[in-house]
N, C-alpha and C positions, 0 to 999 in steps of 0.2 A: 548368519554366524559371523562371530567377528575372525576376521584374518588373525595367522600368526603373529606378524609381524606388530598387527596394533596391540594383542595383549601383550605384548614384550613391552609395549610402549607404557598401557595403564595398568602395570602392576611395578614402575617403578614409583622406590619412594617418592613422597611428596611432601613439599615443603609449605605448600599450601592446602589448609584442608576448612572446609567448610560445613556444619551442621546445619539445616533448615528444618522447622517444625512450626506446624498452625498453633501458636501456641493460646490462642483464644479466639477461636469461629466467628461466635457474636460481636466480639469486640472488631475481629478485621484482623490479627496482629500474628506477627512471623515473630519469632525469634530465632535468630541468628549469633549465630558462635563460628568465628572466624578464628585458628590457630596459625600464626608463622612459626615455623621451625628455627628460622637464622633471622629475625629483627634486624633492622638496618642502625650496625655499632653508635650513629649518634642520634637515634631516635627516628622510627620506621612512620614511615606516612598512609597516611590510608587516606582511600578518596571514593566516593559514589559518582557514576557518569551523572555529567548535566542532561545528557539526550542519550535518545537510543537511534542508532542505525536501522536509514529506513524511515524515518520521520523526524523530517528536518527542522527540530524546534527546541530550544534551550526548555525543558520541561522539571530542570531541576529535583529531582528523587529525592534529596536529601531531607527536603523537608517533610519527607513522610518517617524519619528516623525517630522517634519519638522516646528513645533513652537508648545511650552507651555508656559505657562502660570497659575496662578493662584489666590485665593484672597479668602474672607472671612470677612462679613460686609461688603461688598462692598468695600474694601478695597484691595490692591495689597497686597499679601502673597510671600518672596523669596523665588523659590527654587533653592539647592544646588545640583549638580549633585555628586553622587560618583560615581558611575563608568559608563562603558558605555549602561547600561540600567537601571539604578536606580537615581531617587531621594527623596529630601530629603523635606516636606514643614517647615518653622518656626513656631514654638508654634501660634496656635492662640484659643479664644477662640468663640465657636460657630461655625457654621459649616467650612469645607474645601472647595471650587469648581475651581477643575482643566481645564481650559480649553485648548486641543490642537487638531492638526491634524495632518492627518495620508497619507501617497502619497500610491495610491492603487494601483499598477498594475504591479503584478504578476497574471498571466492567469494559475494559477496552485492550486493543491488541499489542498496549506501547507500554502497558505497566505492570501492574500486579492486583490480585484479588484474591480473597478468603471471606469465607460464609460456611454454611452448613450445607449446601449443594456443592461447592467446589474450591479447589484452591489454581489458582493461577498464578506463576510469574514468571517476567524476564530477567535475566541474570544483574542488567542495568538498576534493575530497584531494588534490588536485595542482596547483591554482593559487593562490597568493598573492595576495589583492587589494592592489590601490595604494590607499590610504587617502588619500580625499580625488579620487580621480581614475578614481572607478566610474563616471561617466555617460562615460568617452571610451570610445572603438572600442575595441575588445578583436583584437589579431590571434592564433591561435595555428597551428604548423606543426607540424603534425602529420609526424613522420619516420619511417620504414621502421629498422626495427630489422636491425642487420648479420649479424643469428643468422642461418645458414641456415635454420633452420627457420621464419624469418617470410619468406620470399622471396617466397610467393605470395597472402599475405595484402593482405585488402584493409578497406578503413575504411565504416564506418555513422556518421552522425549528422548529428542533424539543421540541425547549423551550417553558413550558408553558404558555399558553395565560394567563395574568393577567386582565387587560382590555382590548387587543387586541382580538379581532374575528381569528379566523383561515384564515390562510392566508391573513391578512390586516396587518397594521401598526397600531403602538402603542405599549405600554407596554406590555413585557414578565418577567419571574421569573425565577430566580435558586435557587435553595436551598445552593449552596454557588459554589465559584469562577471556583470551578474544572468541577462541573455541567457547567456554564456560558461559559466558554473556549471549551468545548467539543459539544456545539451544533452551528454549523455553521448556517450563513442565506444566504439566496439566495434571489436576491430580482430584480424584471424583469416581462416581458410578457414571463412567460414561458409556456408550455404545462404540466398539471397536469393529472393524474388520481390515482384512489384509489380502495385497494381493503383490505381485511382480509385475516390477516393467524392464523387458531383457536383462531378465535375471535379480531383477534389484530389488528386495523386498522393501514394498510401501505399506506403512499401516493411515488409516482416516476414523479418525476420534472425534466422538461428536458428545458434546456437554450438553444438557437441556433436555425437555419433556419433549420427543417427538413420536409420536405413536405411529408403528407402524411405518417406521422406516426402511425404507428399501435398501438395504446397503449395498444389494448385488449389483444393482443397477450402479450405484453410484463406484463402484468397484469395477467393473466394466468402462463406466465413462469415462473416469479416473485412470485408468489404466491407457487408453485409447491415448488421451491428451499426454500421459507422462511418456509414451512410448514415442511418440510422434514428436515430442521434444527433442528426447536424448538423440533419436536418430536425427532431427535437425541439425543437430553441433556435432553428432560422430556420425554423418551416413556409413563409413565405413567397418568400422569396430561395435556401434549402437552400446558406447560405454558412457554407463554416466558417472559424473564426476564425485556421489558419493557412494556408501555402502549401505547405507537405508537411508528412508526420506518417512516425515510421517508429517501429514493434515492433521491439525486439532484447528476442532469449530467449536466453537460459543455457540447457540439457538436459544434467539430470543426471539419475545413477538413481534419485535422491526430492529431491525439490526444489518450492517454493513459494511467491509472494511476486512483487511489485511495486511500482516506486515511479513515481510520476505525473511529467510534466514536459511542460514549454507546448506543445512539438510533437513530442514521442517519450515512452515508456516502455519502462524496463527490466525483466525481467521473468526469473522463473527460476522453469523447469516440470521436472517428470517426462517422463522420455523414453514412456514407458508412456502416457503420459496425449495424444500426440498422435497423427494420425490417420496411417496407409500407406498406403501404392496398393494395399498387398495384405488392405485389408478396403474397400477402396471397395462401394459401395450398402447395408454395413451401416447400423444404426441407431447414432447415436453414442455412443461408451462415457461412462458417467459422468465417468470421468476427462477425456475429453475436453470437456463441457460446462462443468466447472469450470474448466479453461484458458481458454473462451470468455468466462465469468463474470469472469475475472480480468480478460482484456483488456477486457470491456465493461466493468467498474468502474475503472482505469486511464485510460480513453479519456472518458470522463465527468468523469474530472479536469480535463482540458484546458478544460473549463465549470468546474466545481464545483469550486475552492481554486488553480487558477493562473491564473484571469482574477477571476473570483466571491469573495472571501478578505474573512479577518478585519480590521478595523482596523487589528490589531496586526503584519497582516504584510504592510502595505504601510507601507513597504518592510518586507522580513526585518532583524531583529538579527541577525546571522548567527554573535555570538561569545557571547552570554547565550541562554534561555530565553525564549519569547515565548509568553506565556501568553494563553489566548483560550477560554471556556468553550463557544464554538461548534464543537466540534469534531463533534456529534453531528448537525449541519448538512450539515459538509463529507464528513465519511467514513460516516455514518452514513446520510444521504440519499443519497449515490452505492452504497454496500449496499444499499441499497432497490431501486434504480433498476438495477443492473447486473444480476439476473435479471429482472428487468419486461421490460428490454428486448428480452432476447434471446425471449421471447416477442412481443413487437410486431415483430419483427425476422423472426419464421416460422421459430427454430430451435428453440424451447423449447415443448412442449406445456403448457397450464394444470396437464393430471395431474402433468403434472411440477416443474413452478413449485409448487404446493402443499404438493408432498412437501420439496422444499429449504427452503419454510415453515417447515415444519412443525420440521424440524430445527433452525433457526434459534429458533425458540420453546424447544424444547427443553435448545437452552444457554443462553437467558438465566434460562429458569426453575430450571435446577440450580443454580447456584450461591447462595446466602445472601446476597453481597455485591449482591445488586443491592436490596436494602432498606435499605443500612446510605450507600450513595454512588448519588446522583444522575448521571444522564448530564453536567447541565452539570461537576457537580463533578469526574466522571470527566474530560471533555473538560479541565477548568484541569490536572490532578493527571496530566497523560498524560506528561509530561516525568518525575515522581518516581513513579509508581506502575504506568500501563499498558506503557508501555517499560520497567518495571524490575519484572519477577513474579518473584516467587517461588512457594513449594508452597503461602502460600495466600492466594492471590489469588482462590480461586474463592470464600471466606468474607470477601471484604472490599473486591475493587471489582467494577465491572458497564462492560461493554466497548462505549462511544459506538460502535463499528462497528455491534455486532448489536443492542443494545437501542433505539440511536438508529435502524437500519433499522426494525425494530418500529414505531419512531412516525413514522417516513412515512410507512410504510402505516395507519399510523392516522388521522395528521391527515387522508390521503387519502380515508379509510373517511370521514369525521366530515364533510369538506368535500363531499364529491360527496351524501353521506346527508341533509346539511340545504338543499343548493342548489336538488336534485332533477337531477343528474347535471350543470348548468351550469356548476360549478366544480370545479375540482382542482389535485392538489398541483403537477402540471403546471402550472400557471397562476401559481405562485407561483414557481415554481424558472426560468416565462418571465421574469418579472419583476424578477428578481432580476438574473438576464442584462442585463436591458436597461438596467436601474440603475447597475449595478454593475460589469460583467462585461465587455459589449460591446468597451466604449472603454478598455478599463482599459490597454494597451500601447499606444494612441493619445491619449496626453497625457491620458487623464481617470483617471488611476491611485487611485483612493481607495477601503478596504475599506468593510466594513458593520460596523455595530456591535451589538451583541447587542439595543439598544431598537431600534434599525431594524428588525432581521429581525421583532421580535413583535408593531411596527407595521405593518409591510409583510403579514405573516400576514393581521391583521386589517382590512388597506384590499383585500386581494386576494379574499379569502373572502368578504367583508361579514358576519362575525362575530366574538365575541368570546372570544377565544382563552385570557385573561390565564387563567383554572381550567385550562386543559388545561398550559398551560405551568408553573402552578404542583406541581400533581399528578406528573405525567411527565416532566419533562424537568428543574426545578427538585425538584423533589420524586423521592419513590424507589417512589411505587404502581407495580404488575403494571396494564399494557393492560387494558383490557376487549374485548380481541381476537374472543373468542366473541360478545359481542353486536353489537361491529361487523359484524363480516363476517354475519351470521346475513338480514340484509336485501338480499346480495346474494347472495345462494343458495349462501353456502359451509356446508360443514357443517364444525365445530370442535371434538373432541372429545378425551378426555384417556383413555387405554386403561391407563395405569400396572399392573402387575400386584404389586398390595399382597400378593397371598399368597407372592412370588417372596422369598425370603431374602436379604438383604444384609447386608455391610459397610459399604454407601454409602462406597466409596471410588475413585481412580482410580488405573490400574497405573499406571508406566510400564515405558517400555524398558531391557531391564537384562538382556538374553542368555536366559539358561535359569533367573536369579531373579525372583521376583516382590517386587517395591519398590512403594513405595506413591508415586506422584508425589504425589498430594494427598488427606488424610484431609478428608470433609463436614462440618459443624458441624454437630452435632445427632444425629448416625450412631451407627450402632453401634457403629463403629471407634474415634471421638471419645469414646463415653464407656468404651470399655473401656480408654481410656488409648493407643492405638497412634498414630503421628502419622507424618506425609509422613517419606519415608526408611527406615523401619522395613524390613526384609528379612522374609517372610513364610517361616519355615521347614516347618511343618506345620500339620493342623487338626486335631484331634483323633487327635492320630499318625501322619496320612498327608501326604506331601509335599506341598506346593504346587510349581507349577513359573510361570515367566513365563508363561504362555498364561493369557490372563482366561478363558479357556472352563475351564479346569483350576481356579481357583477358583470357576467361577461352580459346575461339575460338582462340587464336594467341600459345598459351600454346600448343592447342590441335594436333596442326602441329609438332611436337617435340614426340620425346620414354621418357620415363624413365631414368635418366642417363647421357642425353645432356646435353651439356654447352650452356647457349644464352648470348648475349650483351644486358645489359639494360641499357638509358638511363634516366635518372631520375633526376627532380631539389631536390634540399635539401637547402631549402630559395633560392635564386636566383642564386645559382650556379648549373651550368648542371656537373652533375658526372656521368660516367660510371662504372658498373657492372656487373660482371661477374657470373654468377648464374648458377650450376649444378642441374638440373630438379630432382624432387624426386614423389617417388609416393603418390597420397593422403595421406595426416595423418586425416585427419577431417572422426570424426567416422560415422557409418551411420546405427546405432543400430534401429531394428525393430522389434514389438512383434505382436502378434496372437495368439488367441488361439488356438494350436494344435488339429484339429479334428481330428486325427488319435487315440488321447486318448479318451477314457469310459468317456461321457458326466456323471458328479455328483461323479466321482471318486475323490478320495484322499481328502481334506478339504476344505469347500466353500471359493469358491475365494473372495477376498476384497470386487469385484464390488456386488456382491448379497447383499439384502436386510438383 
C-alpha cells in the first residue's frame, strides 16, 4: 500500500503531464503527448537524455523521434531545433501540448521496444524533459494500445499508481523527472509473482515463452538475496530504502544483461537459464545461478550508485558525459558483492563461490591491457573506451567490473588480515550508506568524491590505504591474490598447461568459419602477422572449421615450438602464414579451501556471515 504521506504527494496538481500509447505494434512506434501547464514566458525547451543512467555511453535517443509537433489553443506552436536533442517551443500563452513519436525497437535493458508480444520502455527514450521545470510532479498515463493483440496485457513498474490500479493502465506519478526516467514499464501478457522481504512487498515479471516456470522457487530465492541485502546496510532496523521493488525480465533464447534503477531493474536472461516445476528438488543449473548473480548485483544497486553515487552524478548531466574515475567502486564492488552474497544468503556453496573466483581471476589475467590502464582510468574512459570495444580491447583496457571486484575482495582480504577479523569491507560499504546514501532522496542528495572515499577507507579501517590505492586501483599492478587469501585457508593456484600448443587467440561466432574475434599481444598469432577478423581456412592443409575444439584438435597434433602453415582470408584475399606454436598463455587460476589447514584458524573468511 502506498503510505499516507506519498498520496498527499501524487495527487497534487501537476504541471507536467504525459500520455504514452503503442500507437502501431508492427511499425515499433509510441506516441507521446507531452502537456506543460506554465511554458517558459520566452519559449520553453525540451530535450531527450543523450544516455541513460547506468550505462555509460552517449547513445543518443533522439534519433529515434521520428515526428514532432506542437501547439497551444489549438493553435500550431514552432519549434526550433538546437541541437541534436533539444528544442525550442515559441512563446505562447496558455498551456504547451507536444505531440510526437517514438520508433521502439531495441530488445535491450537501456532503451525501448513495442511489437505485438510486448511493449518496453525507459523513461530516457520517450520522455522529453521540461527544462527548467524537473523538480515538479511528473504525471504520466500510461494507455492500452487499440491492437487486439495488447487486449489482455497488463503494466509493471514501479511508479506510483495515481488513478491506475496495480498493474492495469492509466495514470502514474513521479515526484519529479529523475524519479519518472528511473522507473521503466513493461507492458504484456507476462508471468508475475510477488513476495516480501521484511515487510517490503517485491513483485518478479517475466516477458517471454517459458513453460513451466517455477516462480516459487524463484520467489523464495529471490526473497532470500533481497532479505540478506536490506539486512546488509540496516542490520539494525532490516529497512529498505524503498516501498516496493519489482524484477521485470526479457526471456529470450540467449540473452544477458541488466540495468539498475532506485526501486526496480530491468533485466534480460536466457529462457534455458531459469528454473521449471519440472526439475524441482534438482540442484541448481549454472545457468540458473548466474541469473541469481545478476539479480543480486542489480539489486545491490539500489545501495551502491542510485542512493551511494559519484559527485558527478548528483544530479546526472543527462545530455553530456559525466566522467567519475569511481566507477570501480560502484560496479566493481557490487561484482564483488553480488556472488558473496548469494553465499550468505544459503544459495551458493563456498566450492562454488571459489570456482566463479577463480574464473573471474582468469579474465583479468588474460588480457595485456590491464598493465597498460588502471581501473580508475578504466572507470573515467568507460564513456569512450569500455562501452565502445572493439577486437582489441583485450590488449589495451582492463574492465572496473572484474578487476575492480578483485580489489574488494582484496581490500577485504587486507582489512579483516591486519584488524584481526574486527573490520571489513562491509564496514566501509555500511558507512558509506550512512554518509552518503541513506538520505540521499530525503533532502540530503550529495555524492562522494573520490578524496572522500580514500579518506573514508582509511577513518573506517584505521589504516593507511594511500600504497594500495596507488598500486591497484591508481596504478595497473596484478593483486597479490595468492598471498592474500593464503591466511585464510584458501588455496590459490595457477594449473596453466605450458605444454598445451596455442595461437593465443579468441574465436568468435561466425557459423561453420573460424574468425578470429580477437588476436593476444604477444601470441603466436600476433607475431606470425594474423590479426582479429582474419578467416582461418586451414593448418597445414587440413581445414579448420568454427568449433574451437576443431582448432584446438588440429593444434593438438603439433609440440611446442613447431612452425605450421596457415591459410587464412583477411577480406577476400587468401594469405599465408607462418606461425611458431607456443605454449598456453591463457591462465587457469583455481581456488579451494585448503583442508589441510585448522578449520576457524587465522580471520574469518569473507564468505562467513
Amino acid at each position: 500500500m502506498i503510505k499516507t504521506t506519498q498520496k498527499k504527494t501524487i495527487q497534487k496538481k501537476s504541471g507536467i503531464a504525459y500520455a504514452i500509447v503503442g500507437k502501431d505494434l508492427p511499425a515499433h512506434l509510441y506516441q507521446v503527448t507531452l502537456t506543460v501547464d506554465a511554458p517558459a514566458a520566452e519559449g520553453q525547451i525540451l530535450a531527450l537524455p543523450a544516455w541513460i543512467p547506468g550505462s555509460y555511453m552517449i547513445r543518443e535517443f533522439s534519433r529515434n523521434i521520428v515526428r514532432i509537433s506542437a501547439e497551444s489553443n489549438g493553435e500550431a506552436v514552432a519549434l526550433t531545433k538546437l541541437d541534436k536533442h533539444s528544442w525550442q517551443a515559441a512563446p505562447v500563452k496558455g498551456k504547451l501540448v507536444v505531440h510526437y513519436e517514438v520508433y521502439a525497437w531495441d530488445l535491450s535493458v537501456r532503451a525501448a521496444h513495442l511489437d505485438r508480444s510486448h511493449g518496453f520502455f525507459n523513461g530516457t527514450s520517450v520522455f522529453l524533459r521540461v527544462i527548467g521545470q524537473e523538480e515538479a510532479e511528473h504525471v504520466v498515463d500510461i494507455q492500452r494500445p487499440a491492437d487486439e493483440a495488447a487486449r489482455s496485457w497488463r503494466v509493471a513498474t514501479a511508479l506510483k499508481e495515481l488513478k491506475a490500479k496495480r498493474y492495469g493502465f492509466g495514470t502514474y506519478a513521479a515526484v519529479n523527472y529523475d524519479e519518472l526516467i528511473d522507473s521503466p514499464v513493461e507492458m504484456g501478457d507476462f508471468a508475475l509473482a510477488s513476495f516480501k522481504a521484511h515487510g517490503i512487498p517485491h513483485d518478479i515479471v517475466f516477458t517471454g515463452r517459458v513453460p513451466n516456470l517455477d516462480l516459487a522457487r524463484l520467489c523464495a530465492d529471490l526473497k532470500a538475496i533481497c532479505e540478506t541485502q536490506i539486512a546488509f546496510f540496516e542490520p539494525k532496523t532490516k529497512k529498505a530504502p524503498m516501498d516496493r521493488y519489482v524484477f521485470m525480465t526479457m526471456v529470450l533464447g540467449d540473452g544477458y544483461g541488466g540495468l539498475e534503477h532506485r526501486a526496480s531493474t530491468a533485466l534480460v536472461c536466457s529462457r534455458a537459464d531459469l528454473p521449471t516445476t519440472a526439475q524441482q528438488n534438482k540442484e541448481p543449473s549454472e545457468g540458473y545461478m548466474k541469473f541469481l548473480g545478476l539479480c543480486s548485483h542489480e539489486y545491490f544497486h539500489t545501495w551502491n550508485v542510485k542512493r551511494i553515487k559519484p559527485a558527478v552524478f548528483a544530479p546526472y548531466d543527462l545530455q553530456v558525459e559525466n566522467y567519475t574515475p569511481l566507477l570501480w567502486l560502484f560496479e566493481g564492488f557490487t561484482s564483488y558483492y553480488d556472488d558473496l552474497l548469494l553465499v550468505r544468503a544459503g544459495l551458493m556453496s563456498e566450492a562454488a563461490y571459489y570456482k566463479l573466483l577463480g574464473k573471474t581471476v582468469n579474465g583479468v589475467l588474460r588480457g595485456a591491457g590491464r598493465t597498460k590502464q588502471s581501473v580508475a582510468d578504466s572507470s573515467f574512459d568507460a564513456w569512450g573506451k569500455y562501452y565502445r570495444q572493439d577486437e582489441n580491447a583485450p590488449n589495451a583496457i582492463v574492465s572496473y567490473y572484474t578487476k575492480g571486484s578483485l580489489i574488494g575482495l582484496a581490500l577485504d582480504l587486507t582489512i579483516r588480515a591486519k584488524t584481526a577479523g574486527k573490520r571489513s569491507l562491509d564496514d566501509i560499504m555500511l558507512a558509506l550508506w550512512q554518509r552518503y546514501g541513506r538520505d540521499f532522496y530525503q533532502g540530503g542528495a550529495r555524492g562522494v568524491t573520490p578524496a572522500e572515499v580514500e579518506a573514508l577507507f582509511d577513518e573506517i579501517s584505521g589504516m593507511k590505504l594511500k600504497s594500495f590505492f596507488e598500486r591497484y586501483i591508481r596504478g595497473t599492478e596484478d593483486l597479490p591474490l595468492a598471498k592474500l587469501l593464503a591466511p585464510f585457508g584458501v588455496k590459490y593456484s595457477d594449473e596453466r598447461k605450458r605444454s598445451k600448443p596455442s595461437l593465443d587467440v579468441n574465436i568468435g561466432r561466425d557459423g561453420a568459419d573460424c574468425k578470429l574475434a580477437s588476436v593476444h599481444e604477444g601470441g603466436a598469432a600476433h607475431r606470425a602477422g594474423l590479426s582479429a577478423g582474419d578467416l582461418l581456412v586451414a593448418v597445414d592443409g587440413l581445414r579448420v572449421t568454427g568449433s574451437p575444439s576443431n582448432l584446438e584438435g588440429l593444434l593438438g597434433r603439433y609440440k611446442v615450438g613447431e612452425t605450421v602453415e596457415i591459410h587464412a582470408f583477411r577480406r577476400d584475399e587468401l594469405l599465408t602464414f607462418s606461425a611458431q606454436l607456443e605454449g598456453d598463455r591463457a591462465p587457469a587460476v583455481s581456488m579451494a579451501l585448503d583442508e589441510t589447514k585448522k578449520k576457524g584458524a587465522g580471520p574469518k573468511r569473507p564468505t562467513a556471515v
